[in-house]
PyMOL commands that place a pseudoatom at each C-alpha (Angstrom):
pseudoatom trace, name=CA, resn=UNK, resi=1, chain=A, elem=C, hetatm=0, pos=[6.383, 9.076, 2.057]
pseudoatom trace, name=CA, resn=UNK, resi=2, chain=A, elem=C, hetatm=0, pos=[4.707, 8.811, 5.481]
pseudoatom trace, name=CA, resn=UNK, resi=3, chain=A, elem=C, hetatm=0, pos=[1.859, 6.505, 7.220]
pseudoatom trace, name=CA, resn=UNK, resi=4, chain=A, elem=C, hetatm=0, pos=[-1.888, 7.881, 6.588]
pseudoatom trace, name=CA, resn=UNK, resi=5, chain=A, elem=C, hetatm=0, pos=[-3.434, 9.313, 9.817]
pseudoatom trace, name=CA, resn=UNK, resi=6, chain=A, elem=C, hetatm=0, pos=[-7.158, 10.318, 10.212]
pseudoatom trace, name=CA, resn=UNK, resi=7, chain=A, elem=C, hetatm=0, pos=[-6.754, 13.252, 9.356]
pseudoatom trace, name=CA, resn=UNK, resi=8, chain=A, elem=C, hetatm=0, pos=[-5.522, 12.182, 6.049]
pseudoatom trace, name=CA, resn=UNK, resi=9, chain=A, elem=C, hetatm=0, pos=[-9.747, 10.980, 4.884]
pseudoatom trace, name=CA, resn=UNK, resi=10, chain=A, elem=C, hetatm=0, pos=[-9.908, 14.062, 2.455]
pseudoatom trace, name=CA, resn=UNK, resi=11, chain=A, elem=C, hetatm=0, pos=[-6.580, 14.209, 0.671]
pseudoatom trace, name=CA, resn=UNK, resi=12, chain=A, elem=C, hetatm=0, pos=[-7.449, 10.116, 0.101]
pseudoatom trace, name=CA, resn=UNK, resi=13, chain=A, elem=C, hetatm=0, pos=[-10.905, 10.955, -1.508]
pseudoatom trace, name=CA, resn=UNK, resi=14, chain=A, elem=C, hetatm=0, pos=[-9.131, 13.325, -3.767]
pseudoatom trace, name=CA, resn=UNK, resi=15, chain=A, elem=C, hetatm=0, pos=[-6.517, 10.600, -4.599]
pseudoatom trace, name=CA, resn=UNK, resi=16, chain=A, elem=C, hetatm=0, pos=[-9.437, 7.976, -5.308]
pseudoatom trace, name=CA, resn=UNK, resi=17, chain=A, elem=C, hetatm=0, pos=[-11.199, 10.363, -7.117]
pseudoatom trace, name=CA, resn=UNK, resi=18, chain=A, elem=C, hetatm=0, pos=[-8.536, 11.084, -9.481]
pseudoatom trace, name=CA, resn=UNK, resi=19, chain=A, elem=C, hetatm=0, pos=[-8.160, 6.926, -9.890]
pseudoatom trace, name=CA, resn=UNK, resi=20, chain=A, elem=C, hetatm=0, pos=[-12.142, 6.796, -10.081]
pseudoatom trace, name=CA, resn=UNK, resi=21, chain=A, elem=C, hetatm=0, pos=[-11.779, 9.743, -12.334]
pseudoatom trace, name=CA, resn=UNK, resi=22, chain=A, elem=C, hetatm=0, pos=[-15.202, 11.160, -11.176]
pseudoatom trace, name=CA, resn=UNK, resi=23, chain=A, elem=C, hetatm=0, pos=[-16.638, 12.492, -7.872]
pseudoatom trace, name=CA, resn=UNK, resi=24, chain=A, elem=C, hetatm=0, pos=[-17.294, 10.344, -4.617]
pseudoatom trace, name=CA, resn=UNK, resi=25, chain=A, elem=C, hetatm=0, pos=[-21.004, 10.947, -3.530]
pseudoatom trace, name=CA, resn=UNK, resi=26, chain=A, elem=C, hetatm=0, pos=[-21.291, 12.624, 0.094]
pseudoatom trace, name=CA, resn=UNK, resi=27, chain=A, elem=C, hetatm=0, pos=[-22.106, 9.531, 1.260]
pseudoatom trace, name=CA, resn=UNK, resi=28, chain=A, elem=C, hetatm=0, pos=[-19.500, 7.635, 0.227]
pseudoatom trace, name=CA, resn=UNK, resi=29, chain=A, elem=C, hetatm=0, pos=[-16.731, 9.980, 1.115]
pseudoatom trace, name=CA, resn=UNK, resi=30, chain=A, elem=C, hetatm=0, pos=[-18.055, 9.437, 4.741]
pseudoatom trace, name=CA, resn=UNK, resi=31, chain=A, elem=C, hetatm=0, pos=[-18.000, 5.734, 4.866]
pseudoatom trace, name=CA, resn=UNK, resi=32, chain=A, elem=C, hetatm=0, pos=[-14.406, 6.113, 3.387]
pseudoatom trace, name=CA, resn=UNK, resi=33, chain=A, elem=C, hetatm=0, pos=[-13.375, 7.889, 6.462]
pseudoatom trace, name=CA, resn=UNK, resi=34, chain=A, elem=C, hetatm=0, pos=[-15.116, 5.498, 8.569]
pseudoatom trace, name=CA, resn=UNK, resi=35, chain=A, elem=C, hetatm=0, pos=[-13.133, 2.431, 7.006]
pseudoatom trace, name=CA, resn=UNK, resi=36, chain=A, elem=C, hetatm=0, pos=[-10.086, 4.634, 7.060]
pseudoatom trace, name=CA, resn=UNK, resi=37, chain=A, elem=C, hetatm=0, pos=[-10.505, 5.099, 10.805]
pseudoatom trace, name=CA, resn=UNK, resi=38, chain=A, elem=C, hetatm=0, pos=[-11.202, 1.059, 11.183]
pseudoatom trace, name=CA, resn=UNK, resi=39, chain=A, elem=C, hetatm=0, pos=[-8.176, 0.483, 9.791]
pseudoatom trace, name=CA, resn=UNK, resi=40, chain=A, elem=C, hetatm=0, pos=[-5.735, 2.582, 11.124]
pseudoatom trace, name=CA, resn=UNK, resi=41, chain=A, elem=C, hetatm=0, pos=[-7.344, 1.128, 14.589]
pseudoatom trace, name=CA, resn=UNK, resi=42, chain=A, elem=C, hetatm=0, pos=[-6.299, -2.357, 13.466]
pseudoatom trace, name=CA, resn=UNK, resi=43, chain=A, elem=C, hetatm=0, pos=[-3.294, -3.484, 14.944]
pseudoatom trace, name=CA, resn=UNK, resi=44, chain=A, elem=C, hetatm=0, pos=[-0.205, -4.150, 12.623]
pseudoatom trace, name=CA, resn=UNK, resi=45, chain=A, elem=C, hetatm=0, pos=[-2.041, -2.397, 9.922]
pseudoatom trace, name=CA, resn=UNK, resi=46, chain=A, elem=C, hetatm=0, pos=[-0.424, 0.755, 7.753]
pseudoatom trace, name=CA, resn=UNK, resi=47, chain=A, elem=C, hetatm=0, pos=[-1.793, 3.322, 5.203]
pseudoatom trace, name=CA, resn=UNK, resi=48, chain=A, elem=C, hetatm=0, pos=[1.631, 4.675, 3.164]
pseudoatom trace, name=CA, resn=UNK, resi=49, chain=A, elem=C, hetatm=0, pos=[1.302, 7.978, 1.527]
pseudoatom trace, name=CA, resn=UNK, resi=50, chain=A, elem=C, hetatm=0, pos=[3.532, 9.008, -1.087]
pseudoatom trace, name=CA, resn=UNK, resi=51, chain=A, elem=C, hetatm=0, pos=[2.977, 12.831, -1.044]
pseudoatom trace, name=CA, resn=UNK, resi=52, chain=A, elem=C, hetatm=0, pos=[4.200, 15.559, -3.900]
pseudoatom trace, name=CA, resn=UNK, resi=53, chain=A, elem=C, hetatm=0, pos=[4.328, 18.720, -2.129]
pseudoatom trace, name=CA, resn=UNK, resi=54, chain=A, elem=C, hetatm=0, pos=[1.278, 18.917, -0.124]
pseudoatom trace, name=CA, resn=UNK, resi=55, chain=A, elem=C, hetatm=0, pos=[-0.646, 16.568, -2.215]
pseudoatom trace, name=CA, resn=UNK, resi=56, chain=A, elem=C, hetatm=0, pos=[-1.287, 12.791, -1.912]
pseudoatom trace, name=CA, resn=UNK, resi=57, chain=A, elem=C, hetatm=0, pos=[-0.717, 10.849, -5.533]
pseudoatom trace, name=CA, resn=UNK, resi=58, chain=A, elem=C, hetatm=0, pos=[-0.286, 7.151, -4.273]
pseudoatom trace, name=CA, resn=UNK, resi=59, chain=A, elem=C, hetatm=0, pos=[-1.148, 4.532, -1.491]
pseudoatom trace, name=CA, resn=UNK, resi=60, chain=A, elem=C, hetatm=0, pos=[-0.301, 1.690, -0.416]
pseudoatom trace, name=CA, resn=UNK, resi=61, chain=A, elem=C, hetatm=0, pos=[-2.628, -0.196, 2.329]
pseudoatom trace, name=CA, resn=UNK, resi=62, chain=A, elem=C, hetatm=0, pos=[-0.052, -3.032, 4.227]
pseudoatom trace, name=CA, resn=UNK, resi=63, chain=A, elem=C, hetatm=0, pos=[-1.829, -5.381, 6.632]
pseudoatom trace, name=CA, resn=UNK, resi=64, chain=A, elem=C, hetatm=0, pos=[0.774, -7.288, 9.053]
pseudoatom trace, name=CA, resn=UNK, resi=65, chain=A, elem=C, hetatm=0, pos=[-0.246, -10.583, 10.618]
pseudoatom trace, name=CA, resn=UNK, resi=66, chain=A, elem=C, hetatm=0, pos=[1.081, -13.728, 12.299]
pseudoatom trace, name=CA, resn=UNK, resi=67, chain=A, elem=C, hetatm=0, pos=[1.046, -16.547, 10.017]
pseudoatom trace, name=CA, resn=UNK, resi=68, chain=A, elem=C, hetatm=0, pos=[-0.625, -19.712, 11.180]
pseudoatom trace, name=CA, resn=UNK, resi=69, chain=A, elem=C, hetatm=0, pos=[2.001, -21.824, 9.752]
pseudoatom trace, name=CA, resn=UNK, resi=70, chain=A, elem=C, hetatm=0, pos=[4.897, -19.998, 9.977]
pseudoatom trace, name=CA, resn=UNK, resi=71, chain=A, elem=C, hetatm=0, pos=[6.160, -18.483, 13.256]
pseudoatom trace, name=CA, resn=UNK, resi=72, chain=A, elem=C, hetatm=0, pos=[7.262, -14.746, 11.793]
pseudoatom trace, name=CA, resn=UNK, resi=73, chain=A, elem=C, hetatm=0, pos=[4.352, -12.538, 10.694]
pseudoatom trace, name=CA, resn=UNK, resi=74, chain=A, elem=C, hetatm=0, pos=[3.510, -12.098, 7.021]
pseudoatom trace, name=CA, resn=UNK, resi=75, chain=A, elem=C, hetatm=0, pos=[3.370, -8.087, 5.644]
pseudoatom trace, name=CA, resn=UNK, resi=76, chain=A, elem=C, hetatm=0, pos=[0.515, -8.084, 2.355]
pseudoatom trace, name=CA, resn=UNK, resi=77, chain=A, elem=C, hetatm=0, pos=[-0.248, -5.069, 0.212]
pseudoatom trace, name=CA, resn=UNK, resi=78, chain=A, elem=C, hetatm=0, pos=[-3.559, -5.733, -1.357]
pseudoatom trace, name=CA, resn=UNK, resi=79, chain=A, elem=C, hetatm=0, pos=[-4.496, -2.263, -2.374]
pseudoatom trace, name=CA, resn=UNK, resi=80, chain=A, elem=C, hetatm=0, pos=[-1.335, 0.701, -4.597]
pseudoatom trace, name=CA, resn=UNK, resi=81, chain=A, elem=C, hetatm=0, pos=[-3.549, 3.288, -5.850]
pseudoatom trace, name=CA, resn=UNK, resi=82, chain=A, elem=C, hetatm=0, pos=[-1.483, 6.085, -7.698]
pseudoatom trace, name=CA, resn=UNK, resi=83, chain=A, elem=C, hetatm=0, pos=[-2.479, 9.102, -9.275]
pseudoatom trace, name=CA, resn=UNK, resi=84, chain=A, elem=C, hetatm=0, pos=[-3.059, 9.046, -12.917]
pseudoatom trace, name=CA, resn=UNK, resi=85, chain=A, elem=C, hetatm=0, pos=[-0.573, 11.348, -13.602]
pseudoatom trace, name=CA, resn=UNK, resi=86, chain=A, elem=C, hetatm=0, pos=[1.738, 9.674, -11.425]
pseudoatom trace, name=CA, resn=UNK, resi=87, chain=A, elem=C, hetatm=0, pos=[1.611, 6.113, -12.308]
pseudoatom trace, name=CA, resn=UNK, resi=88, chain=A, elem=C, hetatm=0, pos=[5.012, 5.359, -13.055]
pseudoatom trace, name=CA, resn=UNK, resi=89, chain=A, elem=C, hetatm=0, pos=[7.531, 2.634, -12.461]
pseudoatom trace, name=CA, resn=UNK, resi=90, chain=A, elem=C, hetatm=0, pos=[8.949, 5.131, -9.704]
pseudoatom trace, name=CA, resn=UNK, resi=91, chain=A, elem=C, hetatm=0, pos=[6.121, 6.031, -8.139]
pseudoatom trace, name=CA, resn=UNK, resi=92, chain=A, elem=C, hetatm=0, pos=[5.129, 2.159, -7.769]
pseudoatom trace, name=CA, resn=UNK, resi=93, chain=A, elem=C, hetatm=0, pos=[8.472, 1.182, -6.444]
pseudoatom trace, name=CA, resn=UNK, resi=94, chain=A, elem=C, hetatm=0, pos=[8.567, 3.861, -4.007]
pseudoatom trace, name=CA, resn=UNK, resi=95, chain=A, elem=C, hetatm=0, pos=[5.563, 2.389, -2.599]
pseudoatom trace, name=CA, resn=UNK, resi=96, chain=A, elem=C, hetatm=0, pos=[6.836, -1.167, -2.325]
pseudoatom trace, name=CA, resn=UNK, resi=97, chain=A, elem=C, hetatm=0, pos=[9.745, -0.600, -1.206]
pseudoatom trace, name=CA, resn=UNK, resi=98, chain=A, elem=C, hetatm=0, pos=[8.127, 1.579, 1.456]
pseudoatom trace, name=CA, resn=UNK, resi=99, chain=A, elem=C, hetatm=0, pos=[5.896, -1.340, 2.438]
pseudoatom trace, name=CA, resn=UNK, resi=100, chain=A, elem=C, hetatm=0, pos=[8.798, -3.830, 1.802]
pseudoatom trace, name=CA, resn=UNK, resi=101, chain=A, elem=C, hetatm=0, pos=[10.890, -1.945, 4.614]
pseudoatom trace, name=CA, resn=UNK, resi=102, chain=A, elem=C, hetatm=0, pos=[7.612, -1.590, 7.317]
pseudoatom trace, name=CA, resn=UNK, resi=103, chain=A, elem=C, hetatm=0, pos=[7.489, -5.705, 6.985]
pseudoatom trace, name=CA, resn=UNK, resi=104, chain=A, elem=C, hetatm=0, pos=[10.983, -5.878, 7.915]
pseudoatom trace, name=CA, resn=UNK, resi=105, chain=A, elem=C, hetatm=0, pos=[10.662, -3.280, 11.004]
pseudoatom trace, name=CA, resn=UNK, resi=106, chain=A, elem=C, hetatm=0, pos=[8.248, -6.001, 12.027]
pseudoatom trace, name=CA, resn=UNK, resi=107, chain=A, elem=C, hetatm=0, pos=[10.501, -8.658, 11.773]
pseudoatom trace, name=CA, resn=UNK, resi=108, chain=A, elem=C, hetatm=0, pos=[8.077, -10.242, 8.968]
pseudoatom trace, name=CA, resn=UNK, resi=109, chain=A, elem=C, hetatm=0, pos=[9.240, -13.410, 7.216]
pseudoatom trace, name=CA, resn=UNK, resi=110, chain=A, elem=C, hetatm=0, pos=[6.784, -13.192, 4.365]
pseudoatom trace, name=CA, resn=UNK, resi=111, chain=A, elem=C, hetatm=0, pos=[6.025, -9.731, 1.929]
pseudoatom trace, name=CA, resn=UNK, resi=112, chain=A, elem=C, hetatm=0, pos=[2.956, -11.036, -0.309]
pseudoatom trace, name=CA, resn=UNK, resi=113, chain=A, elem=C, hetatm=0, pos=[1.822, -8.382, -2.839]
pseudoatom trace, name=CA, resn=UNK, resi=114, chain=A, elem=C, hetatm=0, pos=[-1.725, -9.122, -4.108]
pseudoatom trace, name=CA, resn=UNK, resi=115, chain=A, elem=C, hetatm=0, pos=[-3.130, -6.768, -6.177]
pseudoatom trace, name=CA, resn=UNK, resi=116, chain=A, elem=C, hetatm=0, pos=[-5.801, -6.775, -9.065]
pseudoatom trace, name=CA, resn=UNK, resi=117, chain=A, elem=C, hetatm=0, pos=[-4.798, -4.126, -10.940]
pseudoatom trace, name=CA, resn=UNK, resi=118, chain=A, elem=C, hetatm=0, pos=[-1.352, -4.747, -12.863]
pseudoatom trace, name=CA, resn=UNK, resi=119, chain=A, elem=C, hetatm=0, pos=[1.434, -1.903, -11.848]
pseudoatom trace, name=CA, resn=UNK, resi=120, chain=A, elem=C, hetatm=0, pos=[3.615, -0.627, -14.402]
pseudoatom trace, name=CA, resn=UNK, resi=121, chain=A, elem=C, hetatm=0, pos=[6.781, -2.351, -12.430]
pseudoatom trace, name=CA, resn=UNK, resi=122, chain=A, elem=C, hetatm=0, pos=[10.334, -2.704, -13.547]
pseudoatom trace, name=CA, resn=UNK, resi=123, chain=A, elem=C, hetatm=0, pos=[11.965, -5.898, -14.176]
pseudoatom trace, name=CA, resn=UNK, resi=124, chain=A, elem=C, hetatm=0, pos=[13.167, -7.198, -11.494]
pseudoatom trace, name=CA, resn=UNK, resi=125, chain=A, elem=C, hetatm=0, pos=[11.429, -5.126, -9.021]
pseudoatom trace, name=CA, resn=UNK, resi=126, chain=A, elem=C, hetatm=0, pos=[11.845, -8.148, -6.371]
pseudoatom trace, name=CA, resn=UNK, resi=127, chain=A, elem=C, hetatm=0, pos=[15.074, -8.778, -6.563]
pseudoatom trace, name=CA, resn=UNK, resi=128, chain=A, elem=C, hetatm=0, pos=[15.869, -4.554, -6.052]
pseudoatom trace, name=CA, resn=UNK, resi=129, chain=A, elem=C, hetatm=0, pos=[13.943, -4.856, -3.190]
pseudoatom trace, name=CA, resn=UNK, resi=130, chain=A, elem=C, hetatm=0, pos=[15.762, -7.820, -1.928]
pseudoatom trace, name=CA, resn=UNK, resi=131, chain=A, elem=C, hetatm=0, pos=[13.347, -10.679, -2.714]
pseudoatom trace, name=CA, resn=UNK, resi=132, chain=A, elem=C, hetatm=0, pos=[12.931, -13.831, -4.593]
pseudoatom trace, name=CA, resn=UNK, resi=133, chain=A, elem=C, hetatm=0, pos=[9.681, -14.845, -6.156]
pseudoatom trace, name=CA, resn=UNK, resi=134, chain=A, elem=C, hetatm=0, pos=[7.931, -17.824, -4.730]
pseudoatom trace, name=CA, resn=UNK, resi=135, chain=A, elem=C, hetatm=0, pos=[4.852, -17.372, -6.816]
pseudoatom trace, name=CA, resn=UNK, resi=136, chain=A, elem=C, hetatm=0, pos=[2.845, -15.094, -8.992]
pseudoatom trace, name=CA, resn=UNK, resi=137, chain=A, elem=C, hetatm=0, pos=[2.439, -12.027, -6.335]
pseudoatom trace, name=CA, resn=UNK, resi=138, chain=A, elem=C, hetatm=0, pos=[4.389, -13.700, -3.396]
pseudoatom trace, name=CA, resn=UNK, resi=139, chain=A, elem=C, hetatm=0, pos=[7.977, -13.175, -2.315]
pseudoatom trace, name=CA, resn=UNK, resi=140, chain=A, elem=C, hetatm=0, pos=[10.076, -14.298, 0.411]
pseudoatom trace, name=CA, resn=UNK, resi=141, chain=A, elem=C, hetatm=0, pos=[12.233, -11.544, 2.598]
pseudoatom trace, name=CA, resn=UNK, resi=142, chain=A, elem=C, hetatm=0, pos=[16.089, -12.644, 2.235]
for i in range(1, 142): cmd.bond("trace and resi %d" % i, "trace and resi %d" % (i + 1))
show_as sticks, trace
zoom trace
């Protein structure tokens, strides 16, 4: 598990591709590394990798901002993509809990998960990663 660096815009068309399960035009595969770049240039925000061997089968993009009514930042993962052939409970979790612990290295008070696609999860995912629920895809750092 590691952050996503520039240099990372192939191996993350390959992993979209597989998700997409078909081809990204030329095209497109260029304005992905454009938005990758944009990004990564933001400040606060992270790209996490999980990696098998040399080959990328899940991400996680985490965007960290101050909250405007709350005086510790908020940490929100709006976008898991896994691998077909790696979307498991595991491979899910490893992600979250990877973004769960880059919120608390910067001293976030909120972890919001917001996704649109439903991840096959464990119970009580949010308690094993420390949490309690304050809503549907919200939780609360103890």
């Amino acid at each position: 598990m590691r952050e996503a660096l520039p240099r990372d815009a192939a191996a993350i068309r390959r992993l979209l591709e597989a998700v997409l399960d078909r081809r990204l035009e030329d095209h497109h595969a260029a304005q992905l590394a454009r938005n990758l770049l944009y990004f990564l240039s933001g400040q606060g925000n992270a790209l996490l990798l999980l990696e098998e061997g040399e080959r990328v089968v899940g991400a996680a993009s985490v965007w960290v901002r101050q909250g405007v009514f709350d005086d510790l930042p908020v940490a929100r993962v709006d976008r898991l993509l896994l691998d077909p052939e790696h979307r498991t409970p595991e491979a899910a979790l490893a992600l979250l809990e990877q973004a769960a612990a880059l919120a608390r290295s910067v001293g976030a008070g909120d972890f919001e998960v917001s996704l649109e696609d439903p991840l096959p999860l464990p119970e009580g995912t949010l308690k094993d990663l420390g949490m309690t629920a304050l809503g549907t895809y919200r939780a609360r750092i103890r």
